[in-house]
N, C-alpha and C positions, 0 to 999 in steps of 0.2 A: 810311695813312689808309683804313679802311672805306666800302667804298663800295655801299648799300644800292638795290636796287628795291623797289616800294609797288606794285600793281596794284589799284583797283575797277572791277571788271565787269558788267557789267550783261547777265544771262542774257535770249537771247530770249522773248519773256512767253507761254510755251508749257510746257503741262505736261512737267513732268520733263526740260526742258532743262538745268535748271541741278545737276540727278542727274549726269545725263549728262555734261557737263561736268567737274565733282567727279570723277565715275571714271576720264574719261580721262587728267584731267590726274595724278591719281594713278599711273597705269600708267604715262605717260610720267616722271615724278618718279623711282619707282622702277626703271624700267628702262631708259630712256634717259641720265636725270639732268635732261635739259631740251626741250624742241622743237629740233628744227634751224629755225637761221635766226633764234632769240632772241639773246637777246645772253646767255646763257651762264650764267646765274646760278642760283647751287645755293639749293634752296627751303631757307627756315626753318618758313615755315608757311603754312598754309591756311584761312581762316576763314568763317564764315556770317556774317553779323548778326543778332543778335538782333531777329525783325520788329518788335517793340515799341519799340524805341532808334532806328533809325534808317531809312532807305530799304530798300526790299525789293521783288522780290528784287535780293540784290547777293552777290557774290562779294568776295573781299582775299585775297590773295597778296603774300608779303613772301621775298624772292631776297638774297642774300649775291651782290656782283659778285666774281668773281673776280680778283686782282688791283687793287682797288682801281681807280683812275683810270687808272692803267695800262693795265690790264686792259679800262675800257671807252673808252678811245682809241682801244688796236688793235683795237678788235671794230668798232666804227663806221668807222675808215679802211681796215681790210678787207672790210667789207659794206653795199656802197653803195645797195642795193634799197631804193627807196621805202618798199616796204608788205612786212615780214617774211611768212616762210611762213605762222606761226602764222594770222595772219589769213585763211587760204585753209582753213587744217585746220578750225577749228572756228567757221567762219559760220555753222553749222548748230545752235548752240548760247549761243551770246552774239551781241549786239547791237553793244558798244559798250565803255567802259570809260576811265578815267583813271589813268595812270601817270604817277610822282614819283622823281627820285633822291633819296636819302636820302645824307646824310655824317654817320655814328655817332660820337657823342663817346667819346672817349678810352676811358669806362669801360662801352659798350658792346658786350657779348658777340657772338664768331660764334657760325657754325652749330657748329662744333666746341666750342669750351667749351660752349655750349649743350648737346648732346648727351655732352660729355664731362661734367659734371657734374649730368646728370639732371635736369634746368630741369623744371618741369610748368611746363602755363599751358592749365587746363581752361577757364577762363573767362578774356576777357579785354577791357580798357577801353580804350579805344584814343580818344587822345585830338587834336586838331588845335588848335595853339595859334598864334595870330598874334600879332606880337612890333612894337615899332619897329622899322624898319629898320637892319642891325648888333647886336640884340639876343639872337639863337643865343647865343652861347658863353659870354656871363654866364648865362643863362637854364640852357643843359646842365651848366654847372657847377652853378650849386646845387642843380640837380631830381639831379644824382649824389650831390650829398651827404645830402641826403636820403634818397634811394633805399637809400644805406648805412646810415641808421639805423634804419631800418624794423625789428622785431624778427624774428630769423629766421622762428618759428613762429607769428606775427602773422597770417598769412590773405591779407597781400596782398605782393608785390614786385615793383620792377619791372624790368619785362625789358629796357628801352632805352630813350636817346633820341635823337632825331637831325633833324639841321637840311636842308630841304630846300634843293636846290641850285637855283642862277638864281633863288634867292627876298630877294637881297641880306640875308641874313640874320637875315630879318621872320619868319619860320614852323617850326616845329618839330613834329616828330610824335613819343608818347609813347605810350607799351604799358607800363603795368600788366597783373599776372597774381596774380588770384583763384582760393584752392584751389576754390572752390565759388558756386554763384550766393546761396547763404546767405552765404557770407564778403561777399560784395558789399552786397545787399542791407542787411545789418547793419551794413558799413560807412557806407552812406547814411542808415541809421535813427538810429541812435546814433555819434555822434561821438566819444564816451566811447571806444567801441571800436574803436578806430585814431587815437589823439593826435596821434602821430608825421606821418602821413599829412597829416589835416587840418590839422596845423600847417605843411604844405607848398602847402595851397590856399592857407591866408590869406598867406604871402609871396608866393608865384606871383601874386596877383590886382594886385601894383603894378607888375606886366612885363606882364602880357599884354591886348593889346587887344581879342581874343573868344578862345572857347574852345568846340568842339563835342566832343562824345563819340558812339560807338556802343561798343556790348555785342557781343562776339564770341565763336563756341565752333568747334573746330577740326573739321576734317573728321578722319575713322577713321586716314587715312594719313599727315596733319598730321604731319613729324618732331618739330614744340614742341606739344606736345597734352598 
């Protein structure tokens, strides 16, 4: 079973904090792999929010756990420290932030097929759905089969979804990925142009009890970019 990290950040409200930031963690991504003292997890991606969509400034970083459950067992009964390194490296650049485990359904991709099959995801919708309580797994079942019928060269696919953990399985988080912010936009203006798509809202809307979205585009070093 996949087992997903979510991070939003909230950059110190100081100019070019949240650059700074971006860059390091990029250096550290590609030449470390991860901070010492996180829990391990190889990035998928890196994103901004679109200021217009939603809160800002904010940072989102999405980590593949290694090992799955497995994997973040032994990291927490080997690493007993209150408050990770990270938190000490970079006070000087973020504030704050909330982090979610994620457990990816069945038909969502890692970092490896990811990257093994050339994913883009220049633009991207990133959606937070509350559910009845026990409602993930019907819910990820159908937003997969959907997903599958999306037309390949339609404009939008989606990248994942996945049911956040200790949430008795009320909440799910979804990533769509738009070639372009026209593809999107169009998508919103004309319904005509994405059937498929929209025929997934209007079944979605008898499962879920709110729905927020933000507009995301990746940093330069984003490996799903």
């Amino acid at each position: 079973m996949a087992v997903f990290l979510h991070e939003t950040l909230d950059p110190v409200p100081r100019p070019g904090a949240h650059t700074r930031y971006l860059e390091e963690l990029g250096e550290v991504v590609e030449l470390e792999g991860n901070a010492e003292g996180s829990a391990g997890g190889r990035c998928i991606a890196a994103w901004a929010p679109v200021f217009l969509t939603g809160r800002w400034p904010q940072l989102v970083t999405f980590w593949e756990m290694p090992g799955g459950w497995d994997g973040f067992g032994d990291h927490f009964d080997r690493v007993d420290d209150l408050f990770h390194e990270p938190l000490e490296r970079w006070y000087d650049e973020r504030s704050g932030g909330v982090d979610q485990v994620l457990v990816g359904a069945d038909w969502a991709p890692g970092l490896d097929r990811l990257l093994a099959e050339g994913w883009r995801a220049p633009v991207v919708l990133q959606e937070t759905v509350e559910l009845e309580p026990g409602g993930a797994p019907d819910y990820l079942a159908r937003l997969g089969d959907a997903g599958a019928s999306l037309p390949a060269d339609g404009g939008v696919r989606l990248i994942g979804g996945y049911e956040s953990a200790f949430q008795r399985g009320g909440k799910v988080l979804v990533l769509w990925a738009f070639d372009s912010f026209r593809a999107l936009s169009d998508a919103q203006r004309d319904r005509a142009l994405q059937p498929r798509w929209w025929d997934w809202q209007r079944e979605a809307r008898a499962l879920e009890r709110s729905v927020s979205g933000v507009v995301l585009r990746p940093a330069t070093w984003s490996p799903l970019r």
